[in-house]
Chimera marker file (.cmm) of the C-alpha trace (Angstrom):
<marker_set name="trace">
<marker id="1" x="-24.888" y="-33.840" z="29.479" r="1" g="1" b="0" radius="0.5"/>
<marker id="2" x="-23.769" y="-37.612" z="29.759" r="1" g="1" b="0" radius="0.5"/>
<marker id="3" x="-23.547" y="-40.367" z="27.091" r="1" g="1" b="0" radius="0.5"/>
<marker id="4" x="-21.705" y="-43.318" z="26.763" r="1" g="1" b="0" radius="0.5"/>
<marker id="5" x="-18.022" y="-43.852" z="25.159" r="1" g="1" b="0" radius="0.5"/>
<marker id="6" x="-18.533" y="-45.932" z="21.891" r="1" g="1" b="0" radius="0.5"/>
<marker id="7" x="-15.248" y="-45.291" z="20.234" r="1" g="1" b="0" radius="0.5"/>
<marker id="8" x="-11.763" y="-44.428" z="21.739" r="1" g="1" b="0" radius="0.5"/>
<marker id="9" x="-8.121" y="-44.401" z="20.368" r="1" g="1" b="0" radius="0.5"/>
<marker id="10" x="-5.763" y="-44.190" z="22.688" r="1" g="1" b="0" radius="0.5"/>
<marker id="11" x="-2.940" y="-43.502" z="20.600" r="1" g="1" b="0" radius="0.5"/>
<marker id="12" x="-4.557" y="-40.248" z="19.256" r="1" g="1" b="0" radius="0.5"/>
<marker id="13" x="-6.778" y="-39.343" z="22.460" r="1" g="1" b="0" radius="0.5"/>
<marker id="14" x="-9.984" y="-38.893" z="20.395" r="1" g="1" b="0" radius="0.5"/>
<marker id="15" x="-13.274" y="-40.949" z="19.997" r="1" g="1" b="0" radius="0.5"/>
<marker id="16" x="-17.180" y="-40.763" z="19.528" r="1" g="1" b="0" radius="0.5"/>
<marker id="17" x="-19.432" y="-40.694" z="21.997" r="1" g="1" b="0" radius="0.5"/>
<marker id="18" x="-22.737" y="-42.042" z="22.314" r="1" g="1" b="0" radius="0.5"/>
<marker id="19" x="-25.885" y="-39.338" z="23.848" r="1" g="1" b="0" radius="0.5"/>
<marker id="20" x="-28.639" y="-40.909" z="25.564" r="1" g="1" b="0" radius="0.5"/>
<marker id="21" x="-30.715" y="-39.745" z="22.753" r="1" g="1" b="0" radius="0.5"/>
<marker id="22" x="-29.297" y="-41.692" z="20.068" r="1" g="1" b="0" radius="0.5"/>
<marker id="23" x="-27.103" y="-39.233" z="18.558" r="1" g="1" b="0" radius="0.5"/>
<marker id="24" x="-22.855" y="-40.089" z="18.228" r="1" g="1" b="0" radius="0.5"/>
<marker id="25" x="-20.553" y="-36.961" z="19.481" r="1" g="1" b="0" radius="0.5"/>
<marker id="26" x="-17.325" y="-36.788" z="18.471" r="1" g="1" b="0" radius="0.5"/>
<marker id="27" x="-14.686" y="-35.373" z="20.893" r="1" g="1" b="0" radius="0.5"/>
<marker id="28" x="-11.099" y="-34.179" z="20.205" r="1" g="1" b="0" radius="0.5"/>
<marker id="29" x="-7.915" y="-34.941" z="21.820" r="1" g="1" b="0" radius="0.5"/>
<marker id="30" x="-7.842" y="-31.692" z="23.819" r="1" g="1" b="0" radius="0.5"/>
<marker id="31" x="-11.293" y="-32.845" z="25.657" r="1" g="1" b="0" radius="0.5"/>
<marker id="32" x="-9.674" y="-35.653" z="26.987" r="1" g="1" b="0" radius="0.5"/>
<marker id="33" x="-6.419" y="-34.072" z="27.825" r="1" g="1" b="0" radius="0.5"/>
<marker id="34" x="-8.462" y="-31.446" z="30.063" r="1" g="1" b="0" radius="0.5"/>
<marker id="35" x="-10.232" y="-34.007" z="31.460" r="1" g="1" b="0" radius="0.5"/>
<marker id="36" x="-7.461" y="-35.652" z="33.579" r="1" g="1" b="0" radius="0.5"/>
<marker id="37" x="-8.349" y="-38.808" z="32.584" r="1" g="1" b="0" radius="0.5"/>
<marker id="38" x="-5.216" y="-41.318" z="31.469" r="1" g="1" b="0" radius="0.5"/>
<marker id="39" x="-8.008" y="-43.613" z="30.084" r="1" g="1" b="0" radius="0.5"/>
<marker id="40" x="-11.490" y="-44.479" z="28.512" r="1" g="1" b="0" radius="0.5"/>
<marker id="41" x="-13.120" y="-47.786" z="28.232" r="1" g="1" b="0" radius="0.5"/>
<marker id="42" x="-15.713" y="-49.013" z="25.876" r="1" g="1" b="0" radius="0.5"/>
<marker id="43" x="-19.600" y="-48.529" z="27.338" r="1" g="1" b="0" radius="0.5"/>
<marker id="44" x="-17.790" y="-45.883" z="30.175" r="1" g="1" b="0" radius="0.5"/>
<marker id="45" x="-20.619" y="-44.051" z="31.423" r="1" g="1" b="0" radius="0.5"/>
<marker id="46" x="-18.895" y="-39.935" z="30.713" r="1" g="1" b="0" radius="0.5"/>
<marker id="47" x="-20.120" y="-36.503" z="31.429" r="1" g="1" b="0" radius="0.5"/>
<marker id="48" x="-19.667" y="-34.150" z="28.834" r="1" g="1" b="0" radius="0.5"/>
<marker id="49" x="-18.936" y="-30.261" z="28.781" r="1" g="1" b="0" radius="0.5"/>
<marker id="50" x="-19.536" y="-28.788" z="25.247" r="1" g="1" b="0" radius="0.5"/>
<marker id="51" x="-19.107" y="-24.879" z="24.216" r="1" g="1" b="0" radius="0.5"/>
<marker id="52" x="-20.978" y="-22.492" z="23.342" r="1" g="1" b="0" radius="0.5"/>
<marker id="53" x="-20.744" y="-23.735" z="19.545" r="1" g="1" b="0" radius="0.5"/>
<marker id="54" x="-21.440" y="-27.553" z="21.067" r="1" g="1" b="0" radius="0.5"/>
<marker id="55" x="-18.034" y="-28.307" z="20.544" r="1" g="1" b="0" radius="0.5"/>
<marker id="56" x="-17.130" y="-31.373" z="23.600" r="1" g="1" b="0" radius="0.5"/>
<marker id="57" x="-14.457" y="-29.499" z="25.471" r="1" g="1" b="0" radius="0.5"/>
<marker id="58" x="-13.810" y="-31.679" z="28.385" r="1" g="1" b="0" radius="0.5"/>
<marker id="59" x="-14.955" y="-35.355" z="28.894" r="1" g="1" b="0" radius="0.5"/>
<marker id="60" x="-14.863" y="-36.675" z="32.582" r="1" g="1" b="0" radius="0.5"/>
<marker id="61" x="-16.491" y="-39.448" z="34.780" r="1" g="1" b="0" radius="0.5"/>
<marker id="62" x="-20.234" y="-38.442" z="36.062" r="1" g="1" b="0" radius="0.5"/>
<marker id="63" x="-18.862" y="-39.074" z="39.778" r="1" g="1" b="0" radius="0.5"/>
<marker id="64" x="-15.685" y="-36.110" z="39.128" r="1" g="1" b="0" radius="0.5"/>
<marker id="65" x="-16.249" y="-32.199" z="39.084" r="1" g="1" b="0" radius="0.5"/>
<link id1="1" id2="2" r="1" g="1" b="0" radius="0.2"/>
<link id1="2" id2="3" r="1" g="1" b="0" radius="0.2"/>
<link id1="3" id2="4" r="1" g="1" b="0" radius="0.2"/>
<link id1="4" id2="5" r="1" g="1" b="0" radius="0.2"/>
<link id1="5" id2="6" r="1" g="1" b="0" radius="0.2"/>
<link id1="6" id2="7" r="1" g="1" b="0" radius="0.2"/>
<link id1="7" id2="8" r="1" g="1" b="0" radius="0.2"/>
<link id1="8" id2="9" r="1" g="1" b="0" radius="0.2"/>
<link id1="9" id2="10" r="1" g="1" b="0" radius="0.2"/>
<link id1="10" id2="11" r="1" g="1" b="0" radius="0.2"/>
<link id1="11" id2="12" r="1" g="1" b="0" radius="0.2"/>
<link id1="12" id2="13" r="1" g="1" b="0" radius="0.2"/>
<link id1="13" id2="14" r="1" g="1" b="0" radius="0.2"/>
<link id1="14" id2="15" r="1" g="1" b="0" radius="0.2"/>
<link id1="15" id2="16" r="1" g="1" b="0" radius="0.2"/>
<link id1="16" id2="17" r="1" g="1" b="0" radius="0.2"/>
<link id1="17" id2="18" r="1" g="1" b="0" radius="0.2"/>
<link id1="18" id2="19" r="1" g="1" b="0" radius="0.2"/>
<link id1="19" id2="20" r="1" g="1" b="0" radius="0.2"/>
<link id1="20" id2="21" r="1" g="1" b="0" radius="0.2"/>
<link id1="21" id2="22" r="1" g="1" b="0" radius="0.2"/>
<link id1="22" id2="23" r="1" g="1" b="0" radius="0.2"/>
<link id1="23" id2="24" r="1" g="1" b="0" radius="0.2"/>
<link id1="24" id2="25" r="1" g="1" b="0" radius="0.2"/>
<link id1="25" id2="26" r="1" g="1" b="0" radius="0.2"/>
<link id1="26" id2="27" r="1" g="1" b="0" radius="0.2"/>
<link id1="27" id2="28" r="1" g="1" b="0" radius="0.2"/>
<link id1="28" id2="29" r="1" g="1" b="0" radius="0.2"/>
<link id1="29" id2="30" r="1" g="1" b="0" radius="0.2"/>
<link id1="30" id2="31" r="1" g="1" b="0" radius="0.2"/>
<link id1="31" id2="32" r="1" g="1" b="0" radius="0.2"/>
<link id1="32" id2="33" r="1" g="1" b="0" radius="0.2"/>
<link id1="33" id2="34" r="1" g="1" b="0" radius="0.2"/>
<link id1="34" id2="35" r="1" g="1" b="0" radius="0.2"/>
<link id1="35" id2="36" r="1" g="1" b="0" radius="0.2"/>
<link id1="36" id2="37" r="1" g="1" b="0" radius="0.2"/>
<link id1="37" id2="38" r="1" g="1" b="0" radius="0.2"/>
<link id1="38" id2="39" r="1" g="1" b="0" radius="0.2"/>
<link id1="39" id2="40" r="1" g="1" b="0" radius="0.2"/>
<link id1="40" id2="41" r="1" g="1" b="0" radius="0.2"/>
<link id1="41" id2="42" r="1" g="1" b="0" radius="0.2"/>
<link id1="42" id2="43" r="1" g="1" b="0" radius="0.2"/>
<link id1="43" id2="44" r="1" g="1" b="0" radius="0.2"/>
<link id1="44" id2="45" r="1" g="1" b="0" radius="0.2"/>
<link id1="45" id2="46" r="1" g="1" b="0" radius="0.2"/>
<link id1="46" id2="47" r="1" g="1" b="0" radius="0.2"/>
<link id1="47" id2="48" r="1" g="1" b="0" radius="0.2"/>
<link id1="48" id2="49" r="1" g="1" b="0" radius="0.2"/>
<link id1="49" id2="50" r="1" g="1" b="0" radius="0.2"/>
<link id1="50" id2="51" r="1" g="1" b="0" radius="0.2"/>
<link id1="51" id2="52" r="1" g="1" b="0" radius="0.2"/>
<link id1="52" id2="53" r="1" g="1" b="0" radius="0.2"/>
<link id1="53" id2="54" r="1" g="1" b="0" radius="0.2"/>
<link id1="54" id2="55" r="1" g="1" b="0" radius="0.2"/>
<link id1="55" id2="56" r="1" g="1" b="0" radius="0.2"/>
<link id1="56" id2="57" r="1" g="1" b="0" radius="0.2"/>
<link id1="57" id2="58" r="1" g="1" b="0" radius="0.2"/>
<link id1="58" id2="59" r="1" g="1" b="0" radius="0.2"/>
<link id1="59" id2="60" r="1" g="1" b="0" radius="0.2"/>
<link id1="60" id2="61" r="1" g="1" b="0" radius="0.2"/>
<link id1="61" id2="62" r="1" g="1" b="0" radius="0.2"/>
<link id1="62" id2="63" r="1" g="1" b="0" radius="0.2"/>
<link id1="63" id2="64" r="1" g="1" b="0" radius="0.2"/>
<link id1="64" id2="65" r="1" g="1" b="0" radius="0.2"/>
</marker_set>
């Protein structure tokens, strides 16, 4: 799944994400820590890996594996 970043705080490692349907997605600081990321911009294009309860577990650039 991708969508677009439309919220990020660095200070706590969390934002909201943006689906290409529409819908926002929060994601938790431990999503970005697993993603390996040290940052997130505005509009960045993401990839997103949810769980099994749709929870965002990891948050990377489309391009990464």
């Amino acid at each position: 799944m991708q969508g677009t970043v439309a919220t990020y705080d660095a200070s706590t490692r969390s934002g909201v994400l943006l689906l290409d349907d529409g819908t926002e997605l929060a994601f938790p600081a431990r999503a970005f820590d697993a993603s390996g990321l040290r940052l997130l911009r505005l509009g960045q294009r993401v990839r997103i890996d949810v769980d099994a309860t749709g929870e965002v577990v990891r948050v990377t650039l489309p391009t990464m594996s």
